[in-house]
VMD Tcl script that draws the C-alpha trace (Angstrom):
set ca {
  {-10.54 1.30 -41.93}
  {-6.79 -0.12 -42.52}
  {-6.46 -3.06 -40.61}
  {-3.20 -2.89 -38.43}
  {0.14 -4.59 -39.72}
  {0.19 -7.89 -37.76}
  {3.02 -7.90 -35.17}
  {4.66 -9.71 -32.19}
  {6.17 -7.49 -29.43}
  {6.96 -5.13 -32.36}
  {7.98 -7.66 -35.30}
  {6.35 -8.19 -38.48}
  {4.80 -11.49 -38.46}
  {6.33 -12.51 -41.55}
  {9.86 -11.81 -40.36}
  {8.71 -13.76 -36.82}
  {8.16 -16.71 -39.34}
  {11.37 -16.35 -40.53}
  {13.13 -16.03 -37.55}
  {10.74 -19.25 -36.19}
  {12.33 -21.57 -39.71}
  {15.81 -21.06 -38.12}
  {14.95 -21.59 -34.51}
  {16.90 -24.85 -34.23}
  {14.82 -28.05 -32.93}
  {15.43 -29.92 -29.64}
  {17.66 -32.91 -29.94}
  {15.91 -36.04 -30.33}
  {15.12 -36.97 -26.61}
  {12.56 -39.08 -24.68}
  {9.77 -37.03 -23.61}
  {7.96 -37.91 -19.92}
  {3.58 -37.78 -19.94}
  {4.26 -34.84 -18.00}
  {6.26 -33.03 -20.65}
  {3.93 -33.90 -23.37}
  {1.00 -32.61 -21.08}
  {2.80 -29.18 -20.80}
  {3.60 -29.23 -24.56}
  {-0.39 -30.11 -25.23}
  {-1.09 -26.82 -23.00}
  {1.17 -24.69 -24.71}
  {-0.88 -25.71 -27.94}
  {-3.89 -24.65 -26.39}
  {-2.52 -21.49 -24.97}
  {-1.68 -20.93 -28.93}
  {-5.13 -21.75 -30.66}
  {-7.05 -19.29 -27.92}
  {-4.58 -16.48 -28.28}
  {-5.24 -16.69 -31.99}
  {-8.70 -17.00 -31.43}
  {-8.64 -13.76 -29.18}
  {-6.61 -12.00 -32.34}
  {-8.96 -12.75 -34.70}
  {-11.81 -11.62 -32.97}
  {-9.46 -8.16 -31.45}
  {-9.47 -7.68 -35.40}
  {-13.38 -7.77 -35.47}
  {-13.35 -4.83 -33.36}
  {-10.75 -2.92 -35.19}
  {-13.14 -2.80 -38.25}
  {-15.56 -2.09 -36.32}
  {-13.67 1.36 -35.41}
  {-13.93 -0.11 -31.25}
  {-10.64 1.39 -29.62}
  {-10.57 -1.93 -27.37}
  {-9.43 -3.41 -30.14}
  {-6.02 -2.99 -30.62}
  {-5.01 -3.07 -27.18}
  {-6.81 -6.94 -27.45}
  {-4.64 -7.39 -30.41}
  {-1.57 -6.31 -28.94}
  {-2.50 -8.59 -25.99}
  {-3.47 -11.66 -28.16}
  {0.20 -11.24 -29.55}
  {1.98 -10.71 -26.76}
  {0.14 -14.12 -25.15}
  {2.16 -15.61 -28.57}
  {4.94 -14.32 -27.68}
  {4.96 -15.70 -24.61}
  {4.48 -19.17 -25.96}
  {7.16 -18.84 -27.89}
  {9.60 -18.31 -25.16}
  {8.07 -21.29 -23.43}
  {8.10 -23.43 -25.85}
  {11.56 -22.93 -26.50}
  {12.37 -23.99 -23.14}
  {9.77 -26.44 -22.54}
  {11.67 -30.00 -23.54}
  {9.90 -31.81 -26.37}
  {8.01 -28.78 -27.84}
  {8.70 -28.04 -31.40}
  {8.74 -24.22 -32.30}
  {7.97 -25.18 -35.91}
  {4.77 -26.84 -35.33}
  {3.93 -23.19 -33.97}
  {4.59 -22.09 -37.83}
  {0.96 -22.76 -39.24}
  {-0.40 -19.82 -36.74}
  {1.58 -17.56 -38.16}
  {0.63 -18.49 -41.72}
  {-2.65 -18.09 -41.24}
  {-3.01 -14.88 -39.95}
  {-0.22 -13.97 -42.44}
  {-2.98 -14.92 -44.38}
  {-5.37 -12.93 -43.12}
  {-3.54 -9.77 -42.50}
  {-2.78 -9.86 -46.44}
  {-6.40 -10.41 -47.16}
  {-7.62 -7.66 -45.28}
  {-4.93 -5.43 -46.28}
  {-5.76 -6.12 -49.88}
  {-8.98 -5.02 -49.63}
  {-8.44 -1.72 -48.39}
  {-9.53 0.80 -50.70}
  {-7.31 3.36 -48.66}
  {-3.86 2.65 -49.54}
  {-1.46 -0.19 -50.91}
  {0.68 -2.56 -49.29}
  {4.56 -2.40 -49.42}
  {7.07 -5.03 -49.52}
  {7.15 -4.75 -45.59}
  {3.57 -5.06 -45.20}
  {3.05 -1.54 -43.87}
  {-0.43 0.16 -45.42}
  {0.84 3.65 -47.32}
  {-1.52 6.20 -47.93}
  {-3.04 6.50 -51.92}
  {-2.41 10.21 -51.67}
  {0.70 10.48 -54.55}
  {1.72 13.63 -52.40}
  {1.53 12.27 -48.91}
  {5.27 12.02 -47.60}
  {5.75 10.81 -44.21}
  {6.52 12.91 -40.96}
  {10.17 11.88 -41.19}
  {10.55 12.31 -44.92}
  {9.61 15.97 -44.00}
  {12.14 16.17 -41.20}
  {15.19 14.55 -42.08}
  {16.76 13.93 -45.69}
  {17.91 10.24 -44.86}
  {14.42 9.36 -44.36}
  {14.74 5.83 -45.48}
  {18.07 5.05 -43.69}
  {17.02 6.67 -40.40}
  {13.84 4.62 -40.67}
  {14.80 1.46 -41.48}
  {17.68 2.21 -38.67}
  {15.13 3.26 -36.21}
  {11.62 1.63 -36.85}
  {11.12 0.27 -33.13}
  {8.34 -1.87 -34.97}
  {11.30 -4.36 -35.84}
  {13.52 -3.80 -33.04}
  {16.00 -2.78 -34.68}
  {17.01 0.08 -31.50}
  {18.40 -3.34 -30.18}
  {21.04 -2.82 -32.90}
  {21.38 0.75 -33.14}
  {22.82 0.96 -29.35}
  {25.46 -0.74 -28.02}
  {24.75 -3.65 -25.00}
  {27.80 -2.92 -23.18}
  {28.63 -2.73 -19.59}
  {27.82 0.96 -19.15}
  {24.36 0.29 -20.34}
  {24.43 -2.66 -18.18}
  {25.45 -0.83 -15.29}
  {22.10 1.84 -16.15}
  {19.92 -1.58 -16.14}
  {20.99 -2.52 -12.39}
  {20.13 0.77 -10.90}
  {16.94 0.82 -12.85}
  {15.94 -2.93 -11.08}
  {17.82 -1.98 -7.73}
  {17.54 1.72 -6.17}
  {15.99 3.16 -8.82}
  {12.77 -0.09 -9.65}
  {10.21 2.34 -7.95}
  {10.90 5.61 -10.29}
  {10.82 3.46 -13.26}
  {7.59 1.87 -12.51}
  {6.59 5.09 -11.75}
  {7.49 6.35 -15.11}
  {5.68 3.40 -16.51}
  {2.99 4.22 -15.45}
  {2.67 8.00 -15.81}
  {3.94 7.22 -19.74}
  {0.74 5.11 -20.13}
  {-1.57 7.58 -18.89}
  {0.24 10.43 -21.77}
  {0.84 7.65 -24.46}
  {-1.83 8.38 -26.19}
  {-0.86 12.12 -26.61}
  {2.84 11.39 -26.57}
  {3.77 8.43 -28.64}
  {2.06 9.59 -31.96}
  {4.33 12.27 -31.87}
  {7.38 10.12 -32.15}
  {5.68 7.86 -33.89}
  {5.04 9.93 -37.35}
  {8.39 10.88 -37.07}
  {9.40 7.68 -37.11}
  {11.33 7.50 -33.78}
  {11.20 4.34 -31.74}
  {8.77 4.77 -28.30}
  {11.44 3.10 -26.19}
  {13.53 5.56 -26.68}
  {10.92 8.71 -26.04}
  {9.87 6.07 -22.71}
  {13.52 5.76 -21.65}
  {14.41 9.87 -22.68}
  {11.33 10.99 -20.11}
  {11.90 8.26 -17.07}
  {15.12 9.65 -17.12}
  {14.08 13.47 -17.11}
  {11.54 13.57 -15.67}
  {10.03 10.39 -14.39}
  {6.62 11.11 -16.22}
  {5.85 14.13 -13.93}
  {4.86 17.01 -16.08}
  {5.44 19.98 -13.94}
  {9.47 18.76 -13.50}
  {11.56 21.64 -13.48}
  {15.02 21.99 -12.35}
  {17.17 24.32 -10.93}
  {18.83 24.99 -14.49}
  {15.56 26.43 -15.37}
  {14.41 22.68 -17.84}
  {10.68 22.34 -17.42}
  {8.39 19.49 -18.86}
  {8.54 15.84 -19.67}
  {11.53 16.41 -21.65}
  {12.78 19.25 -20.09}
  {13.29 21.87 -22.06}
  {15.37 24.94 -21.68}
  {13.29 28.08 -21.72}
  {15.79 28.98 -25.28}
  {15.77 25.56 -27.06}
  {11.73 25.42 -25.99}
  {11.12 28.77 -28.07}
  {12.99 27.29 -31.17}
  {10.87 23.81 -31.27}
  {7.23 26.71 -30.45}
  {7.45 25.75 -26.67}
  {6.68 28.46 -23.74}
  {3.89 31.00 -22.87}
  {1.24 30.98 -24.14}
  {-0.29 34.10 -23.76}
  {-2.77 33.14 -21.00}
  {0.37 32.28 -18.69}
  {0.50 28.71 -19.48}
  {3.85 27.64 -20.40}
  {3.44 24.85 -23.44}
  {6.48 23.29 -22.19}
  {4.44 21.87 -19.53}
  {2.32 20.50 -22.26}
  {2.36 16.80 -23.19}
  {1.56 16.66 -26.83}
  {3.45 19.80 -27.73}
  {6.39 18.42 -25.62}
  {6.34 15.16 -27.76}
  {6.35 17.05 -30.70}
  {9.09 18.93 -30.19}
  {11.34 16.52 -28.62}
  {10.70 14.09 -31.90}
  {11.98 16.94 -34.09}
  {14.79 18.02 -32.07}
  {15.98 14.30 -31.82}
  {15.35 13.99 -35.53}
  {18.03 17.16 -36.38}
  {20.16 15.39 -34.03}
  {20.02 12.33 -35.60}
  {20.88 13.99 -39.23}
  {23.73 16.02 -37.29}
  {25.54 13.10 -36.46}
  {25.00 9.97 -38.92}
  {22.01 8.37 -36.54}
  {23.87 7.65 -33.76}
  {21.51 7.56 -31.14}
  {24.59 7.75 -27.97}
  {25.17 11.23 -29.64}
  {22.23 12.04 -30.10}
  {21.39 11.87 -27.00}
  {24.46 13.43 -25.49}
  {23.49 16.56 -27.58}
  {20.20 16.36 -25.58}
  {21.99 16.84 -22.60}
  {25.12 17.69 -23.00}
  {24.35 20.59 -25.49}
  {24.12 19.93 -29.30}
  {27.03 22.41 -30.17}
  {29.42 20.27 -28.45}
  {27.86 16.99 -29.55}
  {28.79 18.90 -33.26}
  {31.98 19.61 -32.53}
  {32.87 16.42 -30.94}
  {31.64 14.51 -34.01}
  {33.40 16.70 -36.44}
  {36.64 16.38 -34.86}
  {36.42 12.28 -34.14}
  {34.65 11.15 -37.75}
  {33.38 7.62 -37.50}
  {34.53 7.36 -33.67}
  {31.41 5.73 -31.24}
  {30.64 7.49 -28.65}
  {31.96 4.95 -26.23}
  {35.28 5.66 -27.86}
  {37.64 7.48 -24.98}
  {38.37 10.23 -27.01}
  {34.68 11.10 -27.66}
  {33.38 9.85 -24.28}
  {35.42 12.14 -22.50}
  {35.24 14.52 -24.24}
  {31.46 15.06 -22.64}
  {30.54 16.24 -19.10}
  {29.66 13.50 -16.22}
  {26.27 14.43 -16.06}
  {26.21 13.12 -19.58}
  {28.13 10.26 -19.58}
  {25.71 8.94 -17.13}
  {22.96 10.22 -19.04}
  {23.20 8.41 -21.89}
  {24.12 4.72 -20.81}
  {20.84 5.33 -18.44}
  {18.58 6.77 -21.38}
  {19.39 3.16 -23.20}
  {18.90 0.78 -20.12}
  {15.58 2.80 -19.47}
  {14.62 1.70 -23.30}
  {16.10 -1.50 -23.35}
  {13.99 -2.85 -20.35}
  {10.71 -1.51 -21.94}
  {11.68 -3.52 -25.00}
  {12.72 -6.79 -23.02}
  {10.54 -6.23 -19.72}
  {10.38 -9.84 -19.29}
  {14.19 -10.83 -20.14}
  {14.49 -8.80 -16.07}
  {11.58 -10.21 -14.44}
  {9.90 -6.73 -14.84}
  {5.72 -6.84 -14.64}
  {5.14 -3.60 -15.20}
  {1.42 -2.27 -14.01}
  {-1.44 -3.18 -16.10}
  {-2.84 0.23 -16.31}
  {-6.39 1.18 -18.07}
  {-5.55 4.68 -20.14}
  {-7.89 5.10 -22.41}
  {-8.60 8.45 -23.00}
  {-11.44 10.08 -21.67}
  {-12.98 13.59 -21.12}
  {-15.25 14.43 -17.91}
  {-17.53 17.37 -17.94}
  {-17.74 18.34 -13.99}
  {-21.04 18.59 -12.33}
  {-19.90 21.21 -9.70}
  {-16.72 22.90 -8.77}
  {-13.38 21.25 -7.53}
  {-9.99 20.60 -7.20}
  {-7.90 17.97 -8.44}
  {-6.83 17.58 -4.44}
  {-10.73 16.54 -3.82}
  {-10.83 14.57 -7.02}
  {-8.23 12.92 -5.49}
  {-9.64 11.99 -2.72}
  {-12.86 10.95 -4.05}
  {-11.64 9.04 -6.72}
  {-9.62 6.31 -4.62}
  {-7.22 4.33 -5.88}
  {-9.26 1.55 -7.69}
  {-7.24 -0.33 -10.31}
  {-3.41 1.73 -9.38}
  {-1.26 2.06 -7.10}
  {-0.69 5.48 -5.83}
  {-4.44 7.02 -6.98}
  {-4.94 9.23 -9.69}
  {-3.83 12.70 -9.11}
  {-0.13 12.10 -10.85}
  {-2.62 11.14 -13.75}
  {-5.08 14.05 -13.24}
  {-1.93 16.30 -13.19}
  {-0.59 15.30 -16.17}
  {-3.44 15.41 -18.06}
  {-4.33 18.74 -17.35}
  {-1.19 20.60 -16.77}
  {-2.99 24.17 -16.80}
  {-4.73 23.33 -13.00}
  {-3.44 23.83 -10.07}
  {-3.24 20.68 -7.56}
  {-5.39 23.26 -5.13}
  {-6.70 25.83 -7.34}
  {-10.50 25.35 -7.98}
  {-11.85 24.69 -11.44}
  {-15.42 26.13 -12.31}
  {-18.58 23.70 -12.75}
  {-19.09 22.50 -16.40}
  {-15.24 22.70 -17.42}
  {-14.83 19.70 -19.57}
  {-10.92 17.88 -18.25}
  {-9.00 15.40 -19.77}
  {-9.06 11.92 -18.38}
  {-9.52 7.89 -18.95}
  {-12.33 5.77 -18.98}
  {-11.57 4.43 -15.94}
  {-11.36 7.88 -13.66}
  {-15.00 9.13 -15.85}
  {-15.97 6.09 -14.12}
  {-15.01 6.73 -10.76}
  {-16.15 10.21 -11.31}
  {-19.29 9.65 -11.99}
  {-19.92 6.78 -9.24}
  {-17.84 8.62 -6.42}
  {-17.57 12.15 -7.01}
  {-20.63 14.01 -8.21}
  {-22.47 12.98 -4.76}
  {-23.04 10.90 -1.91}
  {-20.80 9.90 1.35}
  {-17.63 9.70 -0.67}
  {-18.28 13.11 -2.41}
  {-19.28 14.92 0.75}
  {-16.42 13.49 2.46}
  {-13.78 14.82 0.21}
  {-15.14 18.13 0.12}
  {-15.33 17.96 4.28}
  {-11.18 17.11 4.14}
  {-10.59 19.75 1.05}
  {-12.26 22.91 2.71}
  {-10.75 21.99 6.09}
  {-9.17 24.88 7.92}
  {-5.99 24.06 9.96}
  {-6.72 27.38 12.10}
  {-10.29 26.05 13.18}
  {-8.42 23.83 15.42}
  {-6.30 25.81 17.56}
  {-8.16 27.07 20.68}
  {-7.40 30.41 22.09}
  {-8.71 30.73 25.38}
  {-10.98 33.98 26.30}
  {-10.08 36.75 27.92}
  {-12.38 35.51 31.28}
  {-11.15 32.40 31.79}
  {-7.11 34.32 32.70}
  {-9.03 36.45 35.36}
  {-10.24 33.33 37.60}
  {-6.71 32.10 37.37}
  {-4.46 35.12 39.10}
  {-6.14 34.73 42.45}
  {-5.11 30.90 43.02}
  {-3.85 30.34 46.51}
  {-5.76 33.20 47.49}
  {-9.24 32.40 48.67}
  {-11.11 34.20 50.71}
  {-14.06 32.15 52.97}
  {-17.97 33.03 51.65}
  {-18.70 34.99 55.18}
  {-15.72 36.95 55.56}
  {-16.44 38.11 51.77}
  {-19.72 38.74 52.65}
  {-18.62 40.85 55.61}
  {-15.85 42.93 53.52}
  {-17.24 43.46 50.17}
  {-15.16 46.75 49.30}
  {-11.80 44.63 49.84}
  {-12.14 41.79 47.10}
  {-12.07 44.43 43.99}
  {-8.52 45.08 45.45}
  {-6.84 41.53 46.10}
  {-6.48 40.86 42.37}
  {-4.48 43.56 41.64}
  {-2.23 43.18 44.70}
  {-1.97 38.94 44.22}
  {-1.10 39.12 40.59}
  {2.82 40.45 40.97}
  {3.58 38.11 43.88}
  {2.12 34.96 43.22}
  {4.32 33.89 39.70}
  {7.09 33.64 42.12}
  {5.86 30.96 44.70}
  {4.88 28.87 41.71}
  {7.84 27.25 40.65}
  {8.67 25.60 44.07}
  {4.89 23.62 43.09}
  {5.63 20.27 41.79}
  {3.51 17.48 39.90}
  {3.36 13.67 39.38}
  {3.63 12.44 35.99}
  {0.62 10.71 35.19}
  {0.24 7.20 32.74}
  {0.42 7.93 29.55}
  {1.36 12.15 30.16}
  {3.73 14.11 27.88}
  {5.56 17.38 28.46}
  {3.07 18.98 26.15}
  {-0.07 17.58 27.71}
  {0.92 18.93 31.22}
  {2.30 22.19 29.54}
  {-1.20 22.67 28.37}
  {-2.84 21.47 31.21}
  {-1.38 24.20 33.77}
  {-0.49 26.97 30.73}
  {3.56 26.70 30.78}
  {6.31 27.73 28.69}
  {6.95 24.50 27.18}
  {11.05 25.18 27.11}
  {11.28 26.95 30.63}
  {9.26 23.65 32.00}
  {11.80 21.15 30.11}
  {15.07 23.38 31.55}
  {13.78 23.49 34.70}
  {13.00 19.56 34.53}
  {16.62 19.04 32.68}
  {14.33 17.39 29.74}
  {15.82 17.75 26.41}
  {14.33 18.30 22.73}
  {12.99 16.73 21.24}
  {11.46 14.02 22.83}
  {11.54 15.16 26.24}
  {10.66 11.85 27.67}
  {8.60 11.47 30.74}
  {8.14 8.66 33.45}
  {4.99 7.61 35.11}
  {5.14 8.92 38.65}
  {8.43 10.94 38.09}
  {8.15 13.90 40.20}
  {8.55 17.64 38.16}
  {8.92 21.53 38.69}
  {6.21 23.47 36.96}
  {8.45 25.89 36.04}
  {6.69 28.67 33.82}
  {2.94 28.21 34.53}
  {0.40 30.01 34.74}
  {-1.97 27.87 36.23}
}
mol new
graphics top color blue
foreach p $ca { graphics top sphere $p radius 0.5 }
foreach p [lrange $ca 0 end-1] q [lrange $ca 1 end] { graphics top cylinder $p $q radius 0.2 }
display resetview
């Protein structure tokens, strides 16, 4: 198995040694115990995330999927020293320089050995196959420009885009207003990453850009639509879906709702607008939105001009001009999460499948599941991952669904049976109706004779009259009734009292001079039961 290229938040380790030779070193200064105790730590904090890469890579040969999330992890924890040490007074960067040498070292080692594929200049593995051409190479005829433009590996969108104060601008409502829909997409983009970003990735598209494309669109929900008639993650028009093989199905299922095939096309429509328009990814993404005929035309008739040039910029609807500094800021704080005090969710993704052990719904797998380990549960993630169910449409017993590790889990701990199971099919199958009560047709006959009672003996002595005093009392008696009065009671509403004696909620509150909607009642306050019954 190829072992990984080694990199640091997306750079090649040998170009973060590089960059490390030219970091310039602290002035000569006098540094405190304490300072050299912090220093000491952030040596530490170096030698164990090394020590956590180097066994991550143990479990990438060994084919365990844990292990290049631990990798990634181990060099992010680098990273992070890095930036500290930077600003940490008396630390030198360059004594950070042997790490990197070593597993320089051992990344070329291991890569060496393959019997797979050869190593390039760059260090990335390439397949033996003398035919194999990449996804890109297929796709778009500057292949090698567009890659070494766009290879988010290297960061290098940082230079494709321009940091200005539009895209500025798109990062303050991101952190302000708008903090909870991007964590939001965060997190739903985890839970599809694994379906989404190879996509992009063999086409050789950076994943900030796909992350900031969908947070924008559709915040990671995959049954977005709008009123325009876009569906999906990406949201495609129901024409440019059918060009790119998105729509029905056949079984009713429209693919556009589909994660992977959504990816897939969005990669090679962004790739033809990429060619289109010399890689500029502003233009690129105006054609996205703003329609690629006019992104065309626009180009054609300003050669060379950036989009932020007036002439260009307004040249494209408002929608779009905020669409595309927004698209950026999205990507740009994905790339530099930490630059923003962003701590995005740590969220467990790894994909899983679940066979079910009896019928459901996602509602009552909702429900049964919790919310262990996330923030808002798991049904966004249940929804995305099978797009085809209904929220509240049932799914037969032995149906295999997509899922992670960490919902199988829960599943199987939760949901199959016992008091959490039973529980969440008690709320799922409850019936609103059941709880209205609709009095019977007896208990309105003993009610038309109040305020006409007639003693035990004298009833006793007439029995042929009392068949005929309820049809005579019936017609009068409504009448007298709103002259009655009652005393509020602690704690009494309109409605409770309404129920209690059978009124017309509305006639009672004109009568009383209560308005909607509160209708507010004192204790003791003295009413007209207006429109009773009782």
């Amino acid at each position: 198995m190829p072992v990984p290229v080694l990199l640091v938040r997306g750079w090649p380790l040998l170009a973060v040694a590089a960059m490390l030779s030219f970091v310039p070193e602290a002035h000569a200064q006098r540094v405190s115990a304490r300072d050299k105790a912090k220093v000491e730590a952030l040596d530490q904090r170096m030698t164990a995330a090394e020590k956590r890469y180097n066994a991550a890579l143990v479990l990438v040969n060994n084919a365990d999927p844990k292990g290049t999330n631990e990798a990634d992890a181990a060099l992010e924890d680098m990273e992070d020293v890095i930036s500290a040490c930077v600003a940490q007074k008396g630390c030198q960067v360059s004594n950070l320089l042997p790490t990197y040498k070593r597993l320089l070292k051992s990344n070329a080692d291991s890569q060496q050995d393959s019997e797979d594929g050869t190593v390039i200049a760059d260090g990335t593995l390439l397949e033996a196959d003398p035919d194999h051409v990449g996804p890109l190479a297929a796709d778009v005829p500057e292949a090698a420009r567009a890659a070494a433009l766009l290879n988010d590996k290297r960061h290098a969108f940082d230079t494709m885009v321009e940091y200005n104060p539009a895209v500025q601008a798109g990062i303050r409502r991101w952190l302000t207003d708008m903090r909870p829909a991007l964590l939001t997409s965060y997190e739903n983009y985890q839970n599809l990453r694994a379906v989404m970003w190879p996509e992009w990735e063999k086409r050789g598209l950076p994943e900030a850009l796909l992350f900031g494309i969908m947070a924008k669109e559709s915040n990671g929900r995959v049954h977005a639509s709008s009123r325009a008639g876009a569906a999906g993650l990406m949201q495609f028009m129901p024409a440019t879906g059918r060009r790119f093989g998105l729509g029905p199905d056949g079984t009713g299922f429209d693919t556009r709702f589909d994660a992977r095939s959504a990816a897939e096309a969005s990669a090679t429509y962004l790739n033809e607008r990429m060619r289109e328009l010399n890689n500029s990814v502003e233009l690129s993404l105006a054609g996205y939105n703003g329609g690629e005929g006019r992104a065309i035309r626009v180009f054609r008739q300003y050669p060379g001009q950036s989009f932020w040039t007036d002439s260009v910029y307004n040249q494209f609807p408002g929608e779009t001009k905020d669409y595309v500094p927004m698209v950026i800021a999205a990507a740009w704080i994905y790339l530099h999460p930490q630059q923003y005090g962003v701590e995005f969710p740590k969220i467990s993704a790894q994909p899983a499948t679940i066979r079910l052990a009896k019928s459901t719904t996602i509602y009552e797998l909702t429900i049964c599941l919790g919310s262990t380990g996330t923030r808002d549960g798991y049904m966004r993630a249940l929804r995305n991952l099978n797009p085809r169910y209904e929220a509240d449409g049932w799914i037969p017993a032995g149906t295999t669904i997509n899922a992670t590790t960490r919902i199988a889990g829960l599943y199987n701990r939760f949901c199959v049976s016992g008091p959490r199971a039973d529980l969440a099919r008690t709320l799922i199958t409850a019936d609103l109706n059941a709880a209205i009560v609709r009095p019977t047709a007896v208990s309105y006959t003993g009610n038309v004779a109040v305020g006409s009672v007639v003693p035990v003996a004298q009833a006793q002595a007439m029995p042929a009259v009392t068949p005929a005093a309820p049809v005579a009392v019936p017609v009068a008696k409504p009448k007298a009734k709103p002259a009655r009065s009652y005393k509020v009671g602690k704690g009494e509403t309109l409605g409770k009292i309404a129920a209690t004696f059978q009124c017309d909620v509305p006639t009672l509150a004109r009568a009383n001079g209560l308005k909607a909607p509160a209708y507010s009642l004192k204790q003791g306050q003295s009413i007209k039961l207006q429109g009773c019954d009782k």
